[in-house]
PAKEZA-217603 format. One record per residue (C-alpha): residue in three letters; x, y, z. Coordinates in steps of 0.5 Angstrom, whole numbers. Each point is the difference from the previous one (the first is absolute). Layout:
N
NODE   type      xx      yy      zz
NODE    ALA       X       Y       Z
...
END
This chain:
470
NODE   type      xx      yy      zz
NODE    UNK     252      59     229
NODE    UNK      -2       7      -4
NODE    UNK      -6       2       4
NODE    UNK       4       7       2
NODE    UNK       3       7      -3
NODE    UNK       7      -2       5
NODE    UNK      -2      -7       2
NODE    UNK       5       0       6
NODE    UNK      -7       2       4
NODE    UNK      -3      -7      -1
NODE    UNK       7      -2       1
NODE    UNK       1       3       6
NODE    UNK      -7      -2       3
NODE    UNK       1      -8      -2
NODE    UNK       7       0       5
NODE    UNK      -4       3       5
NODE    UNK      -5      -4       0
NODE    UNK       3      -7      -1
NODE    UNK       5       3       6
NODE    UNK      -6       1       4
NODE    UNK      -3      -7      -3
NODE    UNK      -7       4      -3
NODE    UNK      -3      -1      -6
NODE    UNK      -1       7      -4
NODE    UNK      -3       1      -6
NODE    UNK      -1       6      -5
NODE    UNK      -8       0       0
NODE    UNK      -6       4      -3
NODE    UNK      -1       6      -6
NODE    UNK       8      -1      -1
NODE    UNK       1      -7      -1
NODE    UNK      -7       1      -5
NODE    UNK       4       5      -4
NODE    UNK       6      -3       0
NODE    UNK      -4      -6      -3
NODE    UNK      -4       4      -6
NODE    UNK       7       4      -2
NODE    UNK      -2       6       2
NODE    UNK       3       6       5
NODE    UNK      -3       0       7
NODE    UNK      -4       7       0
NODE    UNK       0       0       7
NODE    UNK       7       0       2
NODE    UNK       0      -5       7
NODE    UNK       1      -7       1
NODE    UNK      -3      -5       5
NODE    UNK       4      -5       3
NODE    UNK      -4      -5       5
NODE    UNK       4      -4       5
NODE    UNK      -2      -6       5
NODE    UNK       3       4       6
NODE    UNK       1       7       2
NODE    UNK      -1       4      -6
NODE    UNK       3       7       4
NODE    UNK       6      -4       3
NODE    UNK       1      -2      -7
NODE    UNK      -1       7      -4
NODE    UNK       5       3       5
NODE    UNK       6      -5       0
NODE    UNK      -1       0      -8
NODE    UNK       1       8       0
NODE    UNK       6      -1       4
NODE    UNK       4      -4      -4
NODE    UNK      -2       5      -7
NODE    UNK       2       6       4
NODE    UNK       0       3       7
NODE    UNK      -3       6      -3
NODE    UNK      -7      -3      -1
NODE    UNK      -5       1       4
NODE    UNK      -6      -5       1
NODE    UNK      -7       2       2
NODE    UNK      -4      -5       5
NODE    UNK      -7       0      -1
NODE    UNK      -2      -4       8
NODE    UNK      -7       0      -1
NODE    UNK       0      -4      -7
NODE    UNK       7      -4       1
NODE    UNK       3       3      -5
NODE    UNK       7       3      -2
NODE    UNK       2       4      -6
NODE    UNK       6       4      -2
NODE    UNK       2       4      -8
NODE    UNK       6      -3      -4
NODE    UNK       0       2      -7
NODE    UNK      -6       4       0
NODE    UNK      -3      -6       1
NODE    UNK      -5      -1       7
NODE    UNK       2      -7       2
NODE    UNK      -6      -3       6
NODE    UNK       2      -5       5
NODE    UNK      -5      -4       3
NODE    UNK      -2      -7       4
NODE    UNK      -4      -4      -3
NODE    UNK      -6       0       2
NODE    UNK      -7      -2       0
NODE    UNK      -6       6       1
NODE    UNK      -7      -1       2
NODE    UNK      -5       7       0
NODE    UNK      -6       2       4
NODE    UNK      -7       3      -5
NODE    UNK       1       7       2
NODE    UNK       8       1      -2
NODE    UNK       5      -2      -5
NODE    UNK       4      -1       5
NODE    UNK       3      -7       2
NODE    UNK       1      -3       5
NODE    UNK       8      -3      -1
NODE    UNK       3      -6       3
NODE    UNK       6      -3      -3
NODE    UNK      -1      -5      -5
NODE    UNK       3      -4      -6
NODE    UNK       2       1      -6
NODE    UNK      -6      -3      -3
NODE    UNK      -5       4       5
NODE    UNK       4       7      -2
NODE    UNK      -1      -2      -8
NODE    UNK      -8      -2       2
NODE    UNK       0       7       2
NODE    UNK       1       4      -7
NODE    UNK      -5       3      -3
NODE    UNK       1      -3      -7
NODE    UNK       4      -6      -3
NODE    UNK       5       4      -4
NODE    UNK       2       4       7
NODE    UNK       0      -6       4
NODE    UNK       6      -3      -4
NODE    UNK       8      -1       4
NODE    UNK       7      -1      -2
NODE    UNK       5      -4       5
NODE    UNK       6       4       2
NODE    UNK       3      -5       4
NODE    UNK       6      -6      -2
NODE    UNK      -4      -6      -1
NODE    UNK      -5       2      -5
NODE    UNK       3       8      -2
NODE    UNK      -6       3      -6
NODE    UNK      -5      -6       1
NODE    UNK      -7       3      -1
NODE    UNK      -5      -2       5
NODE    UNK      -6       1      -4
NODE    UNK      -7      -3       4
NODE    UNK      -5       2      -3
NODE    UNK       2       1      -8
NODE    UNK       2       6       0
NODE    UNK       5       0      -6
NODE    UNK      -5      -4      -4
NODE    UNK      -6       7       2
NODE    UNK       6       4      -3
NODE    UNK       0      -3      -6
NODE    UNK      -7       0      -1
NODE    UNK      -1       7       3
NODE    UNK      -5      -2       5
NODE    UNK      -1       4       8
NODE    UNK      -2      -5       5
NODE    UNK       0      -1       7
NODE    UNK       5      -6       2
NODE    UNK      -6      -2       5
NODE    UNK      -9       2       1
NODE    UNK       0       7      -3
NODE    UNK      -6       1       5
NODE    UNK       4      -2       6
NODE    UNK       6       4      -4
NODE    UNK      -4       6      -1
NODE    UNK      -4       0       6
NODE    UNK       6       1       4
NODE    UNK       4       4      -4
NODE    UNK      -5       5      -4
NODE    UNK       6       3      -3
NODE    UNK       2      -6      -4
NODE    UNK      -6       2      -4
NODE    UNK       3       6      -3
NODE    UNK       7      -3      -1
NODE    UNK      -4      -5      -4
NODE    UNK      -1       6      -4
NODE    UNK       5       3       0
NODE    UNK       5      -6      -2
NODE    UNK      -5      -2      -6
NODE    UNK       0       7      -2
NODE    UNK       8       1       0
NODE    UNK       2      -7      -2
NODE    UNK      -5       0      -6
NODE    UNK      -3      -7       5
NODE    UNK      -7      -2       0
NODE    UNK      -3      -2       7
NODE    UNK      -3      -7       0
NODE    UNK      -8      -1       0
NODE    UNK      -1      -2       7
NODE    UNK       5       4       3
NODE    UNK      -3       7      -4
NODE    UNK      -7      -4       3
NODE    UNK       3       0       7
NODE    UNK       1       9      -2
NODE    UNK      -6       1      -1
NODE    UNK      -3      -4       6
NODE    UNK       5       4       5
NODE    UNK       0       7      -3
NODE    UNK      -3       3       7
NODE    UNK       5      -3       4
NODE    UNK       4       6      -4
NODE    UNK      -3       4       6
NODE    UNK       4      -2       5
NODE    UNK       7       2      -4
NODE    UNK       3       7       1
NODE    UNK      -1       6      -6
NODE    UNK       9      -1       0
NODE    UNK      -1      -7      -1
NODE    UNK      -5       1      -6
NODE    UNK       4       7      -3
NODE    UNK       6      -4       0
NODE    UNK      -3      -6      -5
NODE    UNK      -4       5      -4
NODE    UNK       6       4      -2
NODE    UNK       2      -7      -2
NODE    UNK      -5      -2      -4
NODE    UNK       1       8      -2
NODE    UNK       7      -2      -3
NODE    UNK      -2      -6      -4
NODE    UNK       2       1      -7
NODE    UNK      -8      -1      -1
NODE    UNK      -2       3       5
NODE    UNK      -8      -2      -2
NODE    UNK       1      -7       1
NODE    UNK       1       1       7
NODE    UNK      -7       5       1
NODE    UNK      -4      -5      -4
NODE    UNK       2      -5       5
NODE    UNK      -2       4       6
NODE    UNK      -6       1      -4
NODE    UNK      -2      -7      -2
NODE    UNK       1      -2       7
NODE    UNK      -4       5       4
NODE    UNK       7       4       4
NODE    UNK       0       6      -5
NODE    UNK      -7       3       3
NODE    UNK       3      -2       7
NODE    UNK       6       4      -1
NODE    UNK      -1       5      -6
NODE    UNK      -8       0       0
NODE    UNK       1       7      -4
NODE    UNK       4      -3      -6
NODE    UNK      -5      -7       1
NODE    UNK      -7       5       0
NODE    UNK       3       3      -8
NODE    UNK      -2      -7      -2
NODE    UNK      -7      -1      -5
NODE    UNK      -3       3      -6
NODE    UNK      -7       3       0
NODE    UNK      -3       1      -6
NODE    UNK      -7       7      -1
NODE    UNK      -4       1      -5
NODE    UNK       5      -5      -4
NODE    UNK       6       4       2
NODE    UNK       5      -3       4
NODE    UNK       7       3       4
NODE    UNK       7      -5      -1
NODE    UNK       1      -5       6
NODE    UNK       5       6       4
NODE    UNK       3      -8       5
NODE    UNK       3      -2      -7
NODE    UNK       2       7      -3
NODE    UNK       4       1       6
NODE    UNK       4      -6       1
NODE    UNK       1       2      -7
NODE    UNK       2       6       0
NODE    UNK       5      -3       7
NODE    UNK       3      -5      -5
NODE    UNK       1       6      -6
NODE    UNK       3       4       6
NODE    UNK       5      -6       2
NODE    UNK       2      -2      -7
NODE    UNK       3       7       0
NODE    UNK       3       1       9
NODE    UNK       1      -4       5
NODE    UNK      -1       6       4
NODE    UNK      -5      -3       5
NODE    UNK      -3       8       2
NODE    UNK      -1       1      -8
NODE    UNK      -4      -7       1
NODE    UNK      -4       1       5
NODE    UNK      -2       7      -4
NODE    UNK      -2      -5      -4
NODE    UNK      -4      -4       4
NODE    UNK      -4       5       3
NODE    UNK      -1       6      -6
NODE    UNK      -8      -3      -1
NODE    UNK      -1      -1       7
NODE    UNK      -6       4       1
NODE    UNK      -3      -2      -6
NODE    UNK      -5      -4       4
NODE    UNK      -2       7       4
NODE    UNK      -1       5      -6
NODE    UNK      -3      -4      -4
NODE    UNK      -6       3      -4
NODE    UNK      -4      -1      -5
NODE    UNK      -3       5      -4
NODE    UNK      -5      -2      -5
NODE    UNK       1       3      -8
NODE    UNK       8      -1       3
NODE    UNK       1      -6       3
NODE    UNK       5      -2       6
NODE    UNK       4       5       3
NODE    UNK       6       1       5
NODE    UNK       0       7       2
NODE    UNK       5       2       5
NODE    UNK       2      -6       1
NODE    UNK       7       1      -1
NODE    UNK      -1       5       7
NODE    UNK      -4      -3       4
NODE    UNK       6      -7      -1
NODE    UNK       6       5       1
NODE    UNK      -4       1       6
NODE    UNK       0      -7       2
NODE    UNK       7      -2       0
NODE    UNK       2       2       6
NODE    UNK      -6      -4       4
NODE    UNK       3      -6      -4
NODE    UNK       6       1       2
NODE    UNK      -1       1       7
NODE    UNK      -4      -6       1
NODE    UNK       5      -4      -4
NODE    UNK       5       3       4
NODE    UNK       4       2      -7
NODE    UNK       4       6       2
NODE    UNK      -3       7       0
NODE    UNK       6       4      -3
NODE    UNK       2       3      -6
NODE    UNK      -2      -7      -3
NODE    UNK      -8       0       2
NODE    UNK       1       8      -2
NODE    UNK       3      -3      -7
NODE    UNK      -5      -6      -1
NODE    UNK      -6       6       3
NODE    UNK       3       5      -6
NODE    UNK       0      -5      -6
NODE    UNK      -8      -2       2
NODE    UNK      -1       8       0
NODE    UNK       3       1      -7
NODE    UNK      -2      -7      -4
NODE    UNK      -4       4      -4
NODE    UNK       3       6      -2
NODE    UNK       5      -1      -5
NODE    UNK      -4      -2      -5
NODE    UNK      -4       6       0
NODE    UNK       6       3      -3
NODE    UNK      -1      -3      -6
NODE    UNK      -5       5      -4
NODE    UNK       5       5      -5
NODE    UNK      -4       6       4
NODE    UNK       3      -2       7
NODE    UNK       4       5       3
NODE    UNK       7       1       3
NODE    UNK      -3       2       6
NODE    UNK      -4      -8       1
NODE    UNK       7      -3      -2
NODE    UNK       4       5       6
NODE    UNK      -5      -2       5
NODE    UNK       0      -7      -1
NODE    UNK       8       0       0
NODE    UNK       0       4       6
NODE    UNK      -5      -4       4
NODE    UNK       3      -7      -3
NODE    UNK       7       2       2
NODE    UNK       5      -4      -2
NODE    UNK      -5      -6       1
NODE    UNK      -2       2      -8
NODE    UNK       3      -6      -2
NODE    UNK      -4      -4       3
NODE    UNK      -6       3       0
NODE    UNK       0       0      -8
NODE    UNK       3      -8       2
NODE    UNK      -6      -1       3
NODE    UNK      -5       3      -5
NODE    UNK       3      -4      -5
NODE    UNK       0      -6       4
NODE    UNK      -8       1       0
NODE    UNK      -2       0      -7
NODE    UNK      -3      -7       0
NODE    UNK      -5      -1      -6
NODE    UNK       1      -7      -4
NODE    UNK      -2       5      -6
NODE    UNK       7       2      -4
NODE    UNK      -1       7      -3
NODE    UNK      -4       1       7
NODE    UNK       8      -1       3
NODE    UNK       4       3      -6
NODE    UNK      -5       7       1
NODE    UNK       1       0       7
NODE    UNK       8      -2       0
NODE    UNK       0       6      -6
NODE    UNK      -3       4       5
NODE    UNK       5      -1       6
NODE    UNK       6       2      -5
NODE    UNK      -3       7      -2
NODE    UNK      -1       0       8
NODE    UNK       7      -2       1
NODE    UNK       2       5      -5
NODE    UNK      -3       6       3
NODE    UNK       3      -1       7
NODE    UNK       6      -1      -2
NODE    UNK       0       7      -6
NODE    UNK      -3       4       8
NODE    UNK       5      -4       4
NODE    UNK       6       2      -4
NODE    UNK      -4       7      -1
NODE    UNK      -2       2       7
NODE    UNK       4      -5       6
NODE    UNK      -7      -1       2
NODE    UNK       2      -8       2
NODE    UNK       3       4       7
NODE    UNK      -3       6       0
NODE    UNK       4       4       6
NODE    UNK      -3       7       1
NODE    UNK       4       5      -3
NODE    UNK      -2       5       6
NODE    UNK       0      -2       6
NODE    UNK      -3       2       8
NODE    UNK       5       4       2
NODE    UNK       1       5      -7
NODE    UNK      -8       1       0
NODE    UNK       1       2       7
NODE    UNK       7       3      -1
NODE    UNK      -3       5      -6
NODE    UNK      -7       1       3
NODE    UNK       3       2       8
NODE    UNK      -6      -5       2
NODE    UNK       0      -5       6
NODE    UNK      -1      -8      -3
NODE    UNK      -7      -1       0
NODE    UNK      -7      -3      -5
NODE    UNK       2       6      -4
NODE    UNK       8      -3      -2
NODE    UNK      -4      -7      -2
NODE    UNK      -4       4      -4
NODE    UNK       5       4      -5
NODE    UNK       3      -7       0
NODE    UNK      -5      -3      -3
NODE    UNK      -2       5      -4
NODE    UNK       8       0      -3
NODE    UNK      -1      -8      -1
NODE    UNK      -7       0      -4
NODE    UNK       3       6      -4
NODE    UNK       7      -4      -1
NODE    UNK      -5      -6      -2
NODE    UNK      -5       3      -4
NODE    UNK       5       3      -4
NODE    UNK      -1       7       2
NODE    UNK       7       0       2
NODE    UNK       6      -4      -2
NODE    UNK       2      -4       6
NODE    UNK       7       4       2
NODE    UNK       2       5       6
NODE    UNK       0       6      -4
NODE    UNK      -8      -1      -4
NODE    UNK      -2      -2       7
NODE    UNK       3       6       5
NODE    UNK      -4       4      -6
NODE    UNK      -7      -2       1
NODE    UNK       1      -1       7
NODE    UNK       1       8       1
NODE    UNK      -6      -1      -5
NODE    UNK      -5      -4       4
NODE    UNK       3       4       6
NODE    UNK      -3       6      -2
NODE    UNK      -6      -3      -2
NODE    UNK       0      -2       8
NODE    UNK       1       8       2
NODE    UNK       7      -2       3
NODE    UNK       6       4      -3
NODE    UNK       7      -2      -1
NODE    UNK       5       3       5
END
């Protein structure tokens, strides 16, 4: 039975639960994988017992080793322990009934079949036998199998009452048809779109973890065109669901920006499977749909779109509940720069342009000129090779100011405490002043970005200021 990287875990479970005469199976997203010839991205198995799932997970432990540890969950009858990076789950079956206002069940212990009924689709609602008289027997009520080989997500049972229970669900057909390159069977996509709202009742943690999900599909645009075909996006992402439509004045009209982003998200992830990077992508033309403007004679225009849209992020991740450190800071910094390398690419532009990108990008440059590639999106070929020219000229003058100047990681060459030191003056507004002068100095190229240089013009601008070295 070669279900498993060290199959003494299977093995171990078997004798155990023929010991205790129960019947355990391998059941769900595992089993799914296994079956499709490809690696469990989530790295946890679930074994369904008819019995005490904790008491098996925890005589299963011992006999693998004193030293792990099994974590019981009371509240949801389960038990789980780690073994070979993989999080092994113990469970009863069971049967589940819910109330209109909560995805939580109410449980009862059940069969196997009621535990299968369950599921939430048929491919995950497929087990292996791990007891002696039918070792590796799948168990496959619903076609499972035969869904897999047609690539198909459907519910093992009524969606409505499927989804109706269990909103959440809805996001996962999303996200399996998604990742698994599957297509959600017609009366299951219907049922989606029938119990959108009961999204409402499902936690931002909830959503956020499937969003990243869907985020990390090899395409990610097929997921959000689901969530837009079936009327979740406006519920859970209305930002991104309002950049849809092209509005036509005066014989003018501006490029669907709900298309063009989910494009330019797919350019993004053929090239990382960064998922920050990602979300910059999803989120560069955000508010579009704010600063939208037309201007007769002109056309249509987007003006500071890029600054009201980095001021978004972080409203977003905040009511996503998406983390809001360094990397809201990062997705916030690449929204801000979006536009800015491609004002570069004038022969006239200056050394001091490229520093102040440099030092405002950091060593998020990469990405950012990333991102700028990935945003060229026009079906015209000399339109792509012109602007693809235009980013290598850019990537060229980073670099000869980079290798020249050490912008990339600018420290100040002068800090507080010398300013301080050399003037005899307390710390205060006027050593932020002398810094900053130092710093547009050192990227005007007024001065090179070293100690000496720098020591020089700070007694300069000092003087300018009345003060005098000591």
């Amino acid at each position: 039975m070669n279900i498993f990287p060290d199959d003494r875990i299977f093995e171990v479970i078997a004798q155990v639960a023929d010991r205790e005469q129960v019947e355990a199976y391998v059941i769900g997203g595992f089993v799914r994988d296994h079956i499709m010839g490809r690696e469990h991205p989530d790295k946890d198995i679930d074994i369904v017992v008819l019995g005490d799932g904790p008491a098996i997970a925890r005589t299963v432990a011992r006999e693998i080793s004193r030293d792990i540890r099994v974590t019981v969950f009371k509240t949801f009858g389960t038990a789980m322990f780690r073994y070979q990076n993989y999080d092994i789950e113990f469970v009863g079956a069971r049967k589940e009934s819910y109330s209109e206002d909560s995805r939580k069940p109410s449980v009862t212990p059940g069969t196997l079949e009621d535990d299968q009924n369950r599921r939430d689709f048929t491919i995950n609602a497929l087990a292996i036998s791990l007891n002696k008289d039918n070792p590796g027997e799948v168990l496959d009520p619903f076609g499972g199998i035969e869904d897999i080989r047609n690539g198909i997500i459907r519910t093992p049972l009524d969606p409505d009452t499927t989804f109706s229970d269990d909103p959440l669900r809805m996001m996962r057909a999303v996200r399996f048809a998604a990742r698994l390159g599957f297509r959600i069977e017609e009366g299951t996509l219907a049922s989606i779109t029938r119990n959108a709202n009961r999204i409402s009742i499902v936690s931002a943690e909830r959503i956020t973890t499937e969003l990243n999900k869907i985020m990390a599909a090899a395409t990610p645009s097929d997921g959000f065109l689901l969530l837009d075909q079936t009327g979740l996006l406006p519920l859970i992402l209305p930002e991104i669901s309002k950049l849809r439509g092209v509005e036509d004045k005066d014989g003018k009209g501006h490029k669907d920006n709900f298309h063009h982003t989910l494009k330019v998200l797919d350019n993004t992830a053929e090239k990382s499977d960064d998922l920050w990077l990602r979300w910059a992508a999803l989120l560069h033309d955000v508010a579009k749909p704010l600063t939208k403007k037309f201007v007769p004679g002109t056309g249509w225009t987007f003006h500071g779109h890029e600054f009201l849209g980095a001021k978004m992020v972080p409203e977003i991740f905040k009511r996503l509940k998406l983390p809001l450190n360094d990397r809201m800071k990062y997705v916030k910094k690449l929204v801000g720069l979006h536009l800015r390398p491609i004002a570069l690419v004038q022969d006239e532009v200056t050394d001091s342009a490229v520093r102040r990108l440099l030092f405002e990008a950091g060593d998020d440059i990469d990405d950012l000129m990333l991102l700028c590639e990935a945003d060229i999106t026009s079906g015209n070929r000399m339109k792509v090779k012109k602007h693809r020219d235009n980013f290598a000229l850019v990537r060229r003058k980073l670099r000869e100011i980079e290798e020249k100047d050490a912008v990339r990681t600018f420290q100040p060459p002068v800090h507080g405490d010398e300013i301080i030191e050399v003037f005899g003056i307390p710390p205060g507004p006027m050593v932020g002043v002398i810094k900053s002068a130092i710093k547009e100095a050192i990227l005007d190229g007024v001065i090179p970005n070293d100690h000496q240089a720098a020591m020089e013009f700070m007694i300069q601008k000092g003087r300018e200021l009345g003060l005098e070295p000591r």
